[in-house]
Structure formats: structure tokens, C-alpha cells
C-alpha positions as CSV (number, residue, x, y, z in Angstrom):
1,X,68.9,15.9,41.9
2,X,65.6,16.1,42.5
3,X,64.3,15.7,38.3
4,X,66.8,13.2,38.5
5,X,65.3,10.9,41.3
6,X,61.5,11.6,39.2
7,X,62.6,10.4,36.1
8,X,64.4,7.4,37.4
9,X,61.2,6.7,39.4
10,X,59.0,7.1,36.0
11,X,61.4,4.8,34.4
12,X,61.0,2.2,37.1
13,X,57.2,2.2,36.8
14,X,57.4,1.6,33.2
15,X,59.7,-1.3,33.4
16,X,57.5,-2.9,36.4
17,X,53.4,-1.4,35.2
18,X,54.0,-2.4,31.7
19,X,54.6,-6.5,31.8
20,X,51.5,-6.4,34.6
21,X,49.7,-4.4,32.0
22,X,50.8,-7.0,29.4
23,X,50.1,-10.2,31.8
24,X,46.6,-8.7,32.6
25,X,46.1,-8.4,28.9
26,X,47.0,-11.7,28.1
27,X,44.8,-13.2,30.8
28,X,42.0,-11.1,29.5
29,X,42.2,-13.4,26.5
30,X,43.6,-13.5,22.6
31,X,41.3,-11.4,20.3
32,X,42.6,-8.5,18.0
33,X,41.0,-5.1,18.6
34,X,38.8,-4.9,15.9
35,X,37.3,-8.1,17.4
36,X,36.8,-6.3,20.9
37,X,33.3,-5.9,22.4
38,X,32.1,-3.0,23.7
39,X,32.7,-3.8,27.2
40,X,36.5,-5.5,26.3
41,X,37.1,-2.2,24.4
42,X,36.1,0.2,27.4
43,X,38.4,-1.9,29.7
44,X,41.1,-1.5,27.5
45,X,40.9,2.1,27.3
46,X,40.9,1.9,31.1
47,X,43.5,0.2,31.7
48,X,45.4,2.4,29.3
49,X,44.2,5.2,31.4
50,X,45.6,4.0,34.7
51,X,48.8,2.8,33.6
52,X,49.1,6.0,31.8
53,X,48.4,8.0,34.9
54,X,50.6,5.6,37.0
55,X,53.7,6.5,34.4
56,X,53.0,10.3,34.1
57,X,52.3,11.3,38.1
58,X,55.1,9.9,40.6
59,X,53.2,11.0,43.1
60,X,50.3,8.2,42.4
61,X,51.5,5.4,44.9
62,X,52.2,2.6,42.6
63,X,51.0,0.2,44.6
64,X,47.4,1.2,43.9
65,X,47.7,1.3,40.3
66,X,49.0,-2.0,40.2
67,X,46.1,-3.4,42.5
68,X,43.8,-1.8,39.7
69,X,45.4,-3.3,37.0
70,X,44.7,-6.8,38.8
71,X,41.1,-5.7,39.5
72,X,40.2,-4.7,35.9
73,X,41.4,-7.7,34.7
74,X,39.8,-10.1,36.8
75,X,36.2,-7.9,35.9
76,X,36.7,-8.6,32.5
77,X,37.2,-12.0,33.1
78,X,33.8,-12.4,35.6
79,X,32.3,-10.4,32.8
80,X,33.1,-12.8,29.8
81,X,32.1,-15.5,31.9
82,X,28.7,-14.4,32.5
83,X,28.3,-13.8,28.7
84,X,29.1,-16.9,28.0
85,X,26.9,-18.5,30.4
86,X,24.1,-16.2,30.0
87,X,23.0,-14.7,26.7
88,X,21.4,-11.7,28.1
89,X,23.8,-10.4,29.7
90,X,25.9,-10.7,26.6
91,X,23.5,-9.2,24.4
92,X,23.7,-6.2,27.1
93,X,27.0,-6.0,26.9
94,X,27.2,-5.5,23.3
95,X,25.9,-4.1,20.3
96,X,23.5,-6.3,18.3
97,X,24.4,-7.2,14.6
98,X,22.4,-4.6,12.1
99,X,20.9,-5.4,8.8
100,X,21.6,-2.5,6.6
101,X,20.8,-3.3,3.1
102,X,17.9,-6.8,2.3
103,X,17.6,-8.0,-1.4
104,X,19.2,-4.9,-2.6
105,X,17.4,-1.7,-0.6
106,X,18.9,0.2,1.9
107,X,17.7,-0.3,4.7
108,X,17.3,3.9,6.3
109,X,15.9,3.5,9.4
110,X,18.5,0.8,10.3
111,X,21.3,2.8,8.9
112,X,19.9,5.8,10.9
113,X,19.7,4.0,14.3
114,X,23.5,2.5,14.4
115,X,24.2,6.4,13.0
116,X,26.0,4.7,9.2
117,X,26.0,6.7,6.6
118,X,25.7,5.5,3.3
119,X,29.3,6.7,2.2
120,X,30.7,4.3,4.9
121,X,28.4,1.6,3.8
122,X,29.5,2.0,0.4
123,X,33.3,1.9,1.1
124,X,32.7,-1.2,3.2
125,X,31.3,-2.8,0.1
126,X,33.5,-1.5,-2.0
127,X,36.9,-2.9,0.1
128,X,34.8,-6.4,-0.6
129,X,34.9,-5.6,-4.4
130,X,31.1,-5.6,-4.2
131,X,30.5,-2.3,-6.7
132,X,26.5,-3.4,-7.2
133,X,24.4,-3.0,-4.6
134,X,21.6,-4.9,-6.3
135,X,23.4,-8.1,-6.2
136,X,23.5,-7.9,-2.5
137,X,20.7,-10.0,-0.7
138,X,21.5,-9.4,2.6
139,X,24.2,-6.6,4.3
140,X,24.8,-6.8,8.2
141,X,27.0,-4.4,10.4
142,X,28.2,-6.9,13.2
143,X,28.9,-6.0,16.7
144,X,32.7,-5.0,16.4
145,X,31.5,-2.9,13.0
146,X,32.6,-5.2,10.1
147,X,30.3,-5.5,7.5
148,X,29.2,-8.9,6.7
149,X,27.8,-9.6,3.0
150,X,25.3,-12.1,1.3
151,X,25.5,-11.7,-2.2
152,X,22.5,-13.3,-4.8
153,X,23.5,-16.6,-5.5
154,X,24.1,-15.9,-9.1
155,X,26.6,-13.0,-8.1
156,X,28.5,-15.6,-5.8
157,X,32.2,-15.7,-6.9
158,X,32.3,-18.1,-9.6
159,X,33.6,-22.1,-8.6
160,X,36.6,-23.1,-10.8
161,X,34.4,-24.7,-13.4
162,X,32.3,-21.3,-13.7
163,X,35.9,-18.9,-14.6
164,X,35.5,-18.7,-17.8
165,X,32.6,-16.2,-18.9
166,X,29.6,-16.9,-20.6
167,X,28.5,-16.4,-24.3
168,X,25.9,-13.9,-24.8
169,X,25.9,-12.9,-21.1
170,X,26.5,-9.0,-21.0
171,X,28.8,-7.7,-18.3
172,X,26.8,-4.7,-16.4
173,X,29.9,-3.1,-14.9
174,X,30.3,-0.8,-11.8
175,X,27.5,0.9,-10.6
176,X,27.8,4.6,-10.2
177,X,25.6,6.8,-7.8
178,X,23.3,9.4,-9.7
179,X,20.8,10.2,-6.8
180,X,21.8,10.1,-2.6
181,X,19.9,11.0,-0.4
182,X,17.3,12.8,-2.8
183,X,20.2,15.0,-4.3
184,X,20.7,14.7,-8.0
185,X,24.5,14.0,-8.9
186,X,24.4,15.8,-12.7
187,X,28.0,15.3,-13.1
188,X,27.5,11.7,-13.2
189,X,25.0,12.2,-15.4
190,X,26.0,14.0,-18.1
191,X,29.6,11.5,-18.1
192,X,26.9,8.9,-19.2
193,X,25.2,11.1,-21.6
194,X,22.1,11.0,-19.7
195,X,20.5,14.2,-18.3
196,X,17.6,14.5,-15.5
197,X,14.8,14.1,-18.0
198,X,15.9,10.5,-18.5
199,X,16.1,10.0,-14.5
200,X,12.7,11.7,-13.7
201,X,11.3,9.2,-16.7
202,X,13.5,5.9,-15.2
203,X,11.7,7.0,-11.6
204,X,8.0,7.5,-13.0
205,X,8.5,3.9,-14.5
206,X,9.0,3.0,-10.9
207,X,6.4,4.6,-9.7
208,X,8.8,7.2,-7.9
209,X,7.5,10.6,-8.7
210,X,9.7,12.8,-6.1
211,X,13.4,12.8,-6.2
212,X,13.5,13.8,-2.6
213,X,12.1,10.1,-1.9
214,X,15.1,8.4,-3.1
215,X,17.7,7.5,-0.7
216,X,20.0,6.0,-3.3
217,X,19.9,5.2,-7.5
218,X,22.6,4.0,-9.6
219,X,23.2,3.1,-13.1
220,X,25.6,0.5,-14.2
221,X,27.3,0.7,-18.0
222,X,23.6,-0.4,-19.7
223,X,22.3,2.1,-18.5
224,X,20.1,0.6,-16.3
225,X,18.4,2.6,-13.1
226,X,18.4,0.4,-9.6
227,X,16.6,2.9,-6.6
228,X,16.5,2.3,-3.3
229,X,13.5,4.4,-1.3
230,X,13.7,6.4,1.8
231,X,11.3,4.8,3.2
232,X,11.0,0.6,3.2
233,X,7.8,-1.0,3.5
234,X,9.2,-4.7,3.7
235,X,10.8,-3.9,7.5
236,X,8.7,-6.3,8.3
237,X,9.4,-9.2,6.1
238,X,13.2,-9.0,7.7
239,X,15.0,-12.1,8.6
240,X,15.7,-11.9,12.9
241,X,19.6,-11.1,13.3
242,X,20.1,-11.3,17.2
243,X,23.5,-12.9,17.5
């Protein structure tokens, strides 16, 4: 009897926590959640947590967990207010957008501080059907950890008048990686019939002259060699992101 009156008690809090949850959500405002902030995120995991908690233990008096519901909602709502009305706060509050690759280089120390490798920075081009690194002008991780691209004009997808391809203008193909992170991808090589002798040669013309240097090279169907160095000089020279 006793199991009995539990469960019916768990089953009562999940028909009255979850449309306060849901309400609380609601007022917190419309955004999906790979739009969240930092800040909306963690309060969304909290409130998970304490409706949870309500559900699972009987012995939590409801009552609380519903006054906690109100309370997290109504500090995320103070919260976005003061973002909105002060940017520093906001910019607190959240993670600031990240350049990651600038006219075609990798940007390492960037990449290092947000903790991206460049496998993930490669898929995220990839998913945009950007296979060239070198056509990218400008790459930027935002604050919910999309990745938002700036391709060279001339790579721009083509207007309507500009679909159908140009005489005498070769098509380069899909770059494929043959040196990350200073390791030497031989496989990828030798499917292009090149060996390392042609890369070590490609780098000296460069001036490159240690492997161990490069943080990422490619060649695309000509058989031409685009490197990207571990370590940038141009940091400087970057365009201010801060919003």
C-alpha cells in the first residue's frame, strides 16, 4: 500500500512540475538550444535538475521545488534584461565569437584557446560544402559554437547568371590533408602519386624547411600544396570580432 501511495505521489508531481517547468520555459523566451548562451544553457540544466529531483524523491516537499522553478525563471529573465541593457555584462555572460581560420591560415593559437581541434573545424566546413580551406577569408566559432564562414569573393556561390562554368577555367577539386599537425599523411600521398620528396621540395619553395612547423597542407587534384604554419605572424593584422 505503501509503494502504491509513492508512485501515485510521483505521478502527481509529474502531471503538476512538468507544465510549471514548461510555463517557466516559455517565459524564459523562444530560442532553440543550440542558440542558448552559456548562462540560458546552465539554467536549463538546472531546472532539469530540480524537477528531476522533485519527480524522483517524494520525500522533497513539492512546494519548494515549485518555488525554485519560479525563481530560476524569473533570474534568467533579470539576467537577459541586464544583457540587453548593458553590454558588459552580456559579454560576461557569454563566450565571445572566435576567429579560427583569416585569408586561408589556421589560426593555432585561437583554435587552442576555445580547445577546437582541427578535425572539428574541418567537419564544420565540410557540413557547409566548403572542401578548400584556401578559399576561406574569414572562419568564426560564434558564441553557441556554430561556425560562421566568409568565403573569397570569387569562391562565393555563383548568382544565376554565373551557373554555367567557364571556358578554360580548370576545376581544382577537393582538397585532401597530407600534413596535420606536423605528421606526414603518406597514404594520401602515394594515392596521388606523390611521395615526401615532392612535399619536403613544395615546403622549401615556401620557405618551410621543418615538417614539424606545419599545422596543416593540402593538395587539391593539380596538385597544388596550400600550408598553413603553426605559428601565425599576421595575429595582429586580425579584424576585432567582439559581438
Amino acid at each position: 500500500m505503501e509503494y502504491t501511495l509513492q508512485i501515485l505521489k510521483i505521478l502527481g508531481r509529474i502531471v503538476t512540475i512538468l507544465p510549471l517547468a514548461l510555463f517557466a520555459t516559455l517565459y524564459m523566451g523562444k530560442r532553440s538550444i543550440g542558440e542558448l548562451p552559456v548562462f540560458d544553457f546552465l539554467v536549463i540544466l538546472t531546472l532539469g535538475a530540480v524537477v528531476g529531483a522533485d519527480i524522483a524523491d517524494p520525500k522533497i516537499n513539492h512546494i519548494y521545488t515549485a518555488i525554485a522553478v519560479i525563481a530560476i525563471a524569473l533570474l534568467q529573465k533579470l539576467v537577459a534584461t541586464w544583457k540587453i541593457k548593458n553590454r558588459k555584462i552580456g559579454r560576461l555572460l557569454t563566450f565571445e565569437p572566435t576567429m579560427v581560420i583569416y585569408q586561408g591560415q589556421f589560426l593555432v593559437s585561437k583554435m587552442k584557446k576555445i580547445q577546437y581541434p582541427i578535425d572539428t573545424i574541418l567537419q564544420m566546413l565540410r557540413e557547409q560544402k566548403i572542401f578548400n580551406v584556401q578559399g576561406v577569408e574569414l572562419a568564426i566559432v560564434e558564441a553557441n559554437g556554430n561556425l560562421s564562414v566568409k568565403l573569397y569573393p570569387e569562391k562565393e556561390v555563383a548568382r544565376v547568371e554565373h551557373i554555367l562554368p567557364k571556358p578554360n577555367v580548370p576545376n581544382k577539386g577537393i582538397d585532401v590533408p597530407v600534413v596535420i599537425e606536423g605528421e606526414i599523411y603518406e597514404k594520401v600521398l602515394y594515392s596521388r602519386n606523390l611521395n615526401e620528396s615532392w612535399l619536403y621540395e613544395e615546403l622549401e619553395r615556401k620557405n618551410i624547411f621543418d615538417v614539424k612547423d606545419v599545422f596543416y597542407a593540402a593538395v587539391n587534384d593539380m596538385n597544388e600544396l596550400h600550408v598553413s604554419i603553426k605559428n601565425t605572424n599576421n595575429l595582429q593584422n586580425l579584424p576585432p570580432i567582439l559581438h
